[in-house]
C-alpha positions in Angstrom: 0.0 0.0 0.0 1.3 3.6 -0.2 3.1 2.8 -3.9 3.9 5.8 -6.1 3.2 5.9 -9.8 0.4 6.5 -12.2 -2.6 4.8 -11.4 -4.6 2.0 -13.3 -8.3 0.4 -13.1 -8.8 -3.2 -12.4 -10.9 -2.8 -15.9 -7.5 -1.5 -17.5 -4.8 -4.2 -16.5 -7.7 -6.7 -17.2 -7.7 -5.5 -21.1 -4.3 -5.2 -21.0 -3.6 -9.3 -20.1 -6.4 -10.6 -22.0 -4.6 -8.4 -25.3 -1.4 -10.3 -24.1 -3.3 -13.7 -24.4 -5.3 -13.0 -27.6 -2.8 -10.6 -29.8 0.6 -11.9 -28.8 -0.8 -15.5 -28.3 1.0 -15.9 -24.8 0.0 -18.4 -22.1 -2.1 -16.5 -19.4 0.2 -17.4 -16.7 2.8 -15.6 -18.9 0.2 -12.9 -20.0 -0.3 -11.9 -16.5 3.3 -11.7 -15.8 4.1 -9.7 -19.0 1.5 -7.1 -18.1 3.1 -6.9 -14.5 6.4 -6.5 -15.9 5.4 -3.6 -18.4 3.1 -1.2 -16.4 6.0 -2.1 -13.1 8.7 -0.4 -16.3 6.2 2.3 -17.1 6.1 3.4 -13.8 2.5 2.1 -13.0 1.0 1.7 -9.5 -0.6 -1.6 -9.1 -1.4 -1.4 -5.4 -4.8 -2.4 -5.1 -4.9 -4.5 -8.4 -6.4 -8.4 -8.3 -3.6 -9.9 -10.4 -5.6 -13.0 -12.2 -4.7 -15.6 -14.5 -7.2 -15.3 -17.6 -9.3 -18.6 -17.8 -7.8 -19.3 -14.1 -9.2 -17.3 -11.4 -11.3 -14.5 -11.4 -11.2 -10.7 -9.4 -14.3 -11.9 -7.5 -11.9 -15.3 -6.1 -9.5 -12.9 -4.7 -10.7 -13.4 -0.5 -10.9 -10.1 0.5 -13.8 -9.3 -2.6 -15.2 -12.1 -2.0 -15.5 -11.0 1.3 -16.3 -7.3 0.7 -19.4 -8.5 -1.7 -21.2 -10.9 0.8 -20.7 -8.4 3.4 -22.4 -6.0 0.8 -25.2 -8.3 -0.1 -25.9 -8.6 3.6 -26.0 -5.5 5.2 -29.4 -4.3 4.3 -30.2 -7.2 7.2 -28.9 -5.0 9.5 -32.3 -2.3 9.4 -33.5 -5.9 11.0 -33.8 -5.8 14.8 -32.5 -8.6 15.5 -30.3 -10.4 12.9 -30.7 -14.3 12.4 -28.0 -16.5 14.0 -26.8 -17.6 10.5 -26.6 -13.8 9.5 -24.5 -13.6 12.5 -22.4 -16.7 12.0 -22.0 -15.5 8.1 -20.8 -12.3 9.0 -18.4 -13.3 11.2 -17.1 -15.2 8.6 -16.5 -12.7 5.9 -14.9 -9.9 8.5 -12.6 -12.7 10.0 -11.5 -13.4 6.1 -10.4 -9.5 5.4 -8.8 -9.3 8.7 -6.8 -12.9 8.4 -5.6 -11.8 4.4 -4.5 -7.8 5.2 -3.0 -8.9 8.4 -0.9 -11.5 6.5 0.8 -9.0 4.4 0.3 -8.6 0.7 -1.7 -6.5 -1.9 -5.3 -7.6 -0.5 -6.0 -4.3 2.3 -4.6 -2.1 -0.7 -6.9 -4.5 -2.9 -9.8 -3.8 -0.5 -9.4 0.2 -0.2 -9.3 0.7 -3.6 -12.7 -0.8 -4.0 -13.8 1.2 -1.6 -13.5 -1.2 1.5 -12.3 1.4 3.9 -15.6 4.0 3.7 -17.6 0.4 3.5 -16.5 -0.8 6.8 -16.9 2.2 8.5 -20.2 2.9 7.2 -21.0 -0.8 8.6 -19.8 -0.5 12.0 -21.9 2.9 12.2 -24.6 0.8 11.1 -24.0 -2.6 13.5 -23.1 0.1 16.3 -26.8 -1.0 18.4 -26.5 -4.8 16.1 -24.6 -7.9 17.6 -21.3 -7.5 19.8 -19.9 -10.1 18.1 -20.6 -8.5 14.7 -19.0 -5.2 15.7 -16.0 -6.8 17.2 -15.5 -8.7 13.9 -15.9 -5.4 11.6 -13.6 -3.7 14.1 -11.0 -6.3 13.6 -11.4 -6.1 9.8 -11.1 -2.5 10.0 -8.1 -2.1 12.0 -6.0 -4.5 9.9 -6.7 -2.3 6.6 -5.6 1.1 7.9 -2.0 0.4 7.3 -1.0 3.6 5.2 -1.6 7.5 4.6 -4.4 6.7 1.8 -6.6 4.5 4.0 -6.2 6.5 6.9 -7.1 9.0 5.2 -10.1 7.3 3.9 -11.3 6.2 7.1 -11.0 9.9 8.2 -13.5 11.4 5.5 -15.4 8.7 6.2 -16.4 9.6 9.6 -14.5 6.5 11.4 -13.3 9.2 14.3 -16.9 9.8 15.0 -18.2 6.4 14.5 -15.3 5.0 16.2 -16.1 7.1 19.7 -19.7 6.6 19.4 -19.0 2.9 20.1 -16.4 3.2 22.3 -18.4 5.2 24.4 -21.5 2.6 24.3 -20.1 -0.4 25.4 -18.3 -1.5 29.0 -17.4 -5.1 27.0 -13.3 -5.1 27.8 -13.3 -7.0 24.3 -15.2 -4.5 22.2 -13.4 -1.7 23.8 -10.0 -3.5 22.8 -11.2 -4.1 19.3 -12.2 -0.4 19.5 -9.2 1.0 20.4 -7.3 -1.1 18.0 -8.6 0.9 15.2 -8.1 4.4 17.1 -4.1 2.8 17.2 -4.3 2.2 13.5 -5.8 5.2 12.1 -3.6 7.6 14.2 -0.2 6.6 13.5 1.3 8.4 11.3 -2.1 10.7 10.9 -1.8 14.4 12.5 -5.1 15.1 11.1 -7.0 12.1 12.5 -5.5 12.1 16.0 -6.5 15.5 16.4 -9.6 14.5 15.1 -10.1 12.5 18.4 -8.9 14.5 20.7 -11.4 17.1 19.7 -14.0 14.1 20.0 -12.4 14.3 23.9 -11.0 10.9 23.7 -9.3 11.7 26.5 -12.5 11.6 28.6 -12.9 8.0 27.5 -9.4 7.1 28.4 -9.8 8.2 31.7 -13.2 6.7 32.3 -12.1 3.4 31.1 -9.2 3.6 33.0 -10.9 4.2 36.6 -13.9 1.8 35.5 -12.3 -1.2 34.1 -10.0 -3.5 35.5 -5.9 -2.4 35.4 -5.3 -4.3 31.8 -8.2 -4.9 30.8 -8.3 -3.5 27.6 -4.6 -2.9 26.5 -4.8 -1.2 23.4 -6.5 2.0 25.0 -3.1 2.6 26.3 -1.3 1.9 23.3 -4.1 4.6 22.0 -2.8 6.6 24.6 0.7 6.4 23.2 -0.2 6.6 19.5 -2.2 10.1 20.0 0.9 11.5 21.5 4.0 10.3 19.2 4.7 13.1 16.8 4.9 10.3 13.3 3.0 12.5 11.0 6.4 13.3 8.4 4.1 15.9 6.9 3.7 18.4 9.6 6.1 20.8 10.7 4.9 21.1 13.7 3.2 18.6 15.6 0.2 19.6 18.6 0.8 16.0 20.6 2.6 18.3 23.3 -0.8 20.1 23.8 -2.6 16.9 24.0 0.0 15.0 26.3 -0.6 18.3 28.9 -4.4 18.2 27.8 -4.1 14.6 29.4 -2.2 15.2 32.3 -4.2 17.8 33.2 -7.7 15.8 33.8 -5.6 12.9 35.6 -4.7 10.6 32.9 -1.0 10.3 34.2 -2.5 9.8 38.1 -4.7 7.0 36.4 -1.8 5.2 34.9 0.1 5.0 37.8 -2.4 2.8 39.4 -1.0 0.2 37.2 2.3 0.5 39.7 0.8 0.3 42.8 -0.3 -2.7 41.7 3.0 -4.4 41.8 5.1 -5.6 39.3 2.0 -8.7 38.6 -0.4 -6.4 37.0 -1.3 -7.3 33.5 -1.2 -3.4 32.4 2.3 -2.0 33.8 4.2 -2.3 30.9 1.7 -0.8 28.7 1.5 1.9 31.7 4.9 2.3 31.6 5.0 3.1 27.9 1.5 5.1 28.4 3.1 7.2 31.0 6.4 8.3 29.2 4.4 9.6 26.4 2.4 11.9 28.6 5.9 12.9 30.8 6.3 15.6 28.2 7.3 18.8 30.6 9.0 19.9 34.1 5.6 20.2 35.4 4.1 16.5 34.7 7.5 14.9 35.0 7.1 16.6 38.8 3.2 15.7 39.3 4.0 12.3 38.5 6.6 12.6 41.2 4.5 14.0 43.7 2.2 11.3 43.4 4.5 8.5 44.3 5.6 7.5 41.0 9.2 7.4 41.7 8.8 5.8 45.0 6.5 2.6 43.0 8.6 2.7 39.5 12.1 2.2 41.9 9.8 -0.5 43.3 9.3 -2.0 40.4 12.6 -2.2 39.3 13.6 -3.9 42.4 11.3 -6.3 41.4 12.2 -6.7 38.2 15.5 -8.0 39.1 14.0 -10.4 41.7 11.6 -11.7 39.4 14.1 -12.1 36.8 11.6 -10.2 34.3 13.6 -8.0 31.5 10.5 -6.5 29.8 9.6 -4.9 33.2 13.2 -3.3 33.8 13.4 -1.9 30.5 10.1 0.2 30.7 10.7 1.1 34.0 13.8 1.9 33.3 12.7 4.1 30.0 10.1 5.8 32.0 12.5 7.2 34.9 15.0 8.2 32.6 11.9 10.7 31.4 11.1 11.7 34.6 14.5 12.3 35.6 14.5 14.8 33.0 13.2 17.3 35.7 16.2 18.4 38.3 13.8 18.3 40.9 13.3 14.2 40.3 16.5 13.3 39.5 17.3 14.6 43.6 14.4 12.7 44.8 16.1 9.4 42.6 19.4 9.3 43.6 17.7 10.4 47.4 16.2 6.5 47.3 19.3 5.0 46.6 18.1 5.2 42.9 22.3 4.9 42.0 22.7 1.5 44.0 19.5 0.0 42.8 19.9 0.5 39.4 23.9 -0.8 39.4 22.2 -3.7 41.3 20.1 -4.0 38.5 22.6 -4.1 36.3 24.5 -7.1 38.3 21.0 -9.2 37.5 20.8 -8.4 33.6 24.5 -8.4 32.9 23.9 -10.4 30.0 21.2 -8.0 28.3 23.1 -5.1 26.8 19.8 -3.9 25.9 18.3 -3.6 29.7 22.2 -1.9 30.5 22.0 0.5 28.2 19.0 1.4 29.2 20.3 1.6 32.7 23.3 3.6 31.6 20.9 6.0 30.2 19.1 6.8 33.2 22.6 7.5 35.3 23.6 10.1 32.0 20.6 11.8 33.0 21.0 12.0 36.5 24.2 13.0 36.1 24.0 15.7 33.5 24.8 19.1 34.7 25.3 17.6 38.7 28.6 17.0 39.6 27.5 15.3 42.9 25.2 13.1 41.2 28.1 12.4 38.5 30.7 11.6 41.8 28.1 9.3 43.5 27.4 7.1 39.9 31.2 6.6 40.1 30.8 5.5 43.4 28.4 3.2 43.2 29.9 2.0 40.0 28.8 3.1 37.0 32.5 3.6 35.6 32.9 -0.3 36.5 29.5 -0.9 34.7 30.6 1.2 31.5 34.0 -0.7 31.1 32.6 -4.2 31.9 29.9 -3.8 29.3 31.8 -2.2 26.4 34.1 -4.6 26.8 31.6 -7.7 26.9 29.3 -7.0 24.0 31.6 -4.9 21.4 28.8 -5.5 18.5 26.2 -4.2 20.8 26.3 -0.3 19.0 23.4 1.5 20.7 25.0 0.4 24.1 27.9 1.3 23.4 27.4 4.8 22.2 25.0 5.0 25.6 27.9 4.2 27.3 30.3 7.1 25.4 27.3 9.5 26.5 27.2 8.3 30.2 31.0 8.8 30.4 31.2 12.4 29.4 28.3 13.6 31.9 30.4 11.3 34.3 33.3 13.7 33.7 32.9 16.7 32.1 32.4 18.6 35.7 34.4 15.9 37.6 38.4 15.7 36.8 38.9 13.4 39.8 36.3 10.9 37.7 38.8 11.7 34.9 41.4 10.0 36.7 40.1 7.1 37.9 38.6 6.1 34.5 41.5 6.6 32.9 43.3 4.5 34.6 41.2 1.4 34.5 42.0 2.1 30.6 38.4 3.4 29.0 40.0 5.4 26.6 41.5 2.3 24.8 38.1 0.9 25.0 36.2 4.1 23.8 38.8 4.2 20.9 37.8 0.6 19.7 34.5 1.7 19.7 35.3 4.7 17.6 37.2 2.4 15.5 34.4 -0.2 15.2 31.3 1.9 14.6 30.4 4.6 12.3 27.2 5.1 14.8 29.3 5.9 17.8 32.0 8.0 16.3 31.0 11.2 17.0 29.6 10.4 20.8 32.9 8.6 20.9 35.3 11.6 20.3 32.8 13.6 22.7 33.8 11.1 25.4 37.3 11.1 24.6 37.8 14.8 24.5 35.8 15.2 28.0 38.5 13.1 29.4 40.8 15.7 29.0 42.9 13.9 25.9 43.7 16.1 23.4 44.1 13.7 20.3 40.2 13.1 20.6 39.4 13.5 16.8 42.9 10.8 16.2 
């Protein structure tokens, strides 16, 4: 989906294969390829085309028309009041069909958009929105599997699916409607400016936060993914994205308080990852980074990471670890951090996942941030050993680039402000070991020499 080129009518390529078979006498598996090869050389865009073999298949065998027509045929049945169980059991059917062939890759959700699938299953799911749940769940399914680029996004937007969308959403307490709900609020946002603030103006935050305090932590774990979509500037096209309004928009009716119930839950709740990832997207200022703070959050994410490390579960320490990096973007947190021992927990940490470079750099990230601009922060890291942590990991996983560039970056905050850090780094021989890395990847080069220079050696740039 999303191809470039001049466009062409199923009618068109049709006429052209069935010329290939009858004018140049080829074989239709050959005539189909032929045409595919010439309009590909022309510059032609056959997103959305049903490639068939003349005398072979047909554009009606393709699934996903098959599909879209019975599903046509059918839906004057829903003006019924209640539809037949075989109408139910039919339906089903088709929308499990579009959703199992455009979520399997392929040509068939361009196939089904350009034959106007996208306005027809948002028009349907208006229609089934007072019909059966299991229907609607079905058609929401189908529908979030096809909204995979710009054009159908776009499609479901002047449709009306932002409207449609919340007017289910906000009908229903099923956890698995609302799931299948949010699933398409995840799918037509990404990478769509105009669609996410579509929602937010339909107040989707409102819903968020209802669902949140009414339905159990979890529940329904694509709301939050919603939550993180709607606030991830992705749209290439705009200069200049509004999710920092909406993240403060959320924060400021208690979104961010909501989440953290997901902590104080304890490292078993089925939503703290998803919280985690939630929550970092709303941390977007001083003053929410300092809320979240006030609220306990540092206090229940250390918490977490302590568990993490008891409970041997990586996913856990990562997000955690991601999220307090955020929130020690304020000054005020990154006190109240290394105040609980933040320093010594998260070197403990790093003792348990010493054979994830991923979880460590992570982990390396936070301490760069606490350490930025604070020379006591920077002296206690040392202390606790970060420098040790640095030089054990750049030496063990030398492939491991992102890490390793963490690393350069967690070295220079170490001791740009701190000569006597200087010292002692150097002599356990880190600049050898940042100079392989400088040596080893074009990624790290540049964070490299930064390191090296903030070490006081003058042939940094060597």
């Amino acid at each position: 989906m999303g191809s470039s080129g001049r466009p062409i009518s199923q009618e068109a390529f049709d006429a052209l294969v069935a010329e290939n078979v009858s004018d140049l006498f080829m074989d239709p598996e050959e005539a189909l390829e032929d045409a595919v090869q010439t309009l590909t050389l022309q510059g032609v865009n056959l997103s959305g085309i049903v490639k068939c073999v003349p005398g072979v298949n047909r554009v009606e065998d393709n699934p996903v028309m098959r599909s879209l027509g019975g599903l046509k045929k059918m839906s004057g049945r829903l003006e019924c009041s209640v539809l037949e169980s075989s109408d139910i059991d039919e339906m089903v059917e088709y929308f499990d069909e579009i959703c199992s062939s455009c979520s399997s890759g392929g040509d068939n959700a361009s196939i089904l958009m350009k034959n106007g699938g996208i306005e027809f299953l948002v028009s349907f799911c208006g229609a089934c929105h007072d019909g059966s749940d299991r229907v609607l769940i079905s058609a929401l399914r189908a529908l979030s599997s096809v909204l995979r680029d710009f054009q159908s996004r776009e499609a479901f937007g002047r449709g009306d699916g932002p409207k449609i969308t919340m007017d289910i959403l906000r009908s229903s307490d099923d956890p698995n409607l609302l799931d299948c709900g949010f699933s398409v609020v995840v799918a037509a946002a990404t990478g769509n400016e105009i669609v996410k603030e579509a929602f937010v103006e339909l107040k989707i935050e409102e819903l968020f936060l209802e669902i949140l305090r009414g339905q159990p932590t979890g529940a329904v774990p694509n709301l939050y993914d919603a939550i993180r979509v709607l606030l991830t500037p992705d749209d290439n096209r705009v200069a200049a994205s509004q999710v920092y309004g909406y993240a403060r928009r959320f924060a400021k009716i208690g979104i961010a308080d909501a989440l953290l119930d997901a902590f104080h839950e304890g490292i078993g709740s089925p939503g703290l990852l998803s919280a985690c990832i939630a929550l970092k997207a709303i941390a977007v200022n001083d003053e929410i980074c300092r809320s979240i703070s006030s609220k306990g959050g540092i206090d229940v994410i250390l918490q977490c990471i302590d568990d993490s490390s008891v409970y041997n579960n990586k996913a856990v320490a990562k997000a955690c670890c991601s999220l307090l990096s955020k929130l020690a973007g304020s000054d005020a947190n990154k006190n109240a951090i290394v105040q609980r021992d933040g320093l010594d927990r998260l070197i403990k940490l790093s003792s348990k996942f010493y054979d994830d470079p991923s979880v460590l750099q992570e982990i390396m990230s936070i301490i760069s941030v606490l350490s930025l601009r604070s020379p006591e922060n920077a002296s206690r890291a040392l202390e606790a050993g970060a420098g040790d942590l640095a030089i054990q990991a750049m030496q063990k996983f030398p492939a491991a680039y992102q890490m390793q560039r963490q690393a350069c970056y967690m070295i220079r905050n170490l001791v740009v402000r701190n000569p006597e850090n200087r010292t002692i780094l150097l002599s356990n021989g880190i600049d050898k070991i940042i100079r392989r890395v400088k040596g080893s990847h074009e990624s790290c080069k540049e964070a490299a020499a930064d390191a090296l220079r903030d070490l006081g050696l003058d042939d940094y740039n060597a």
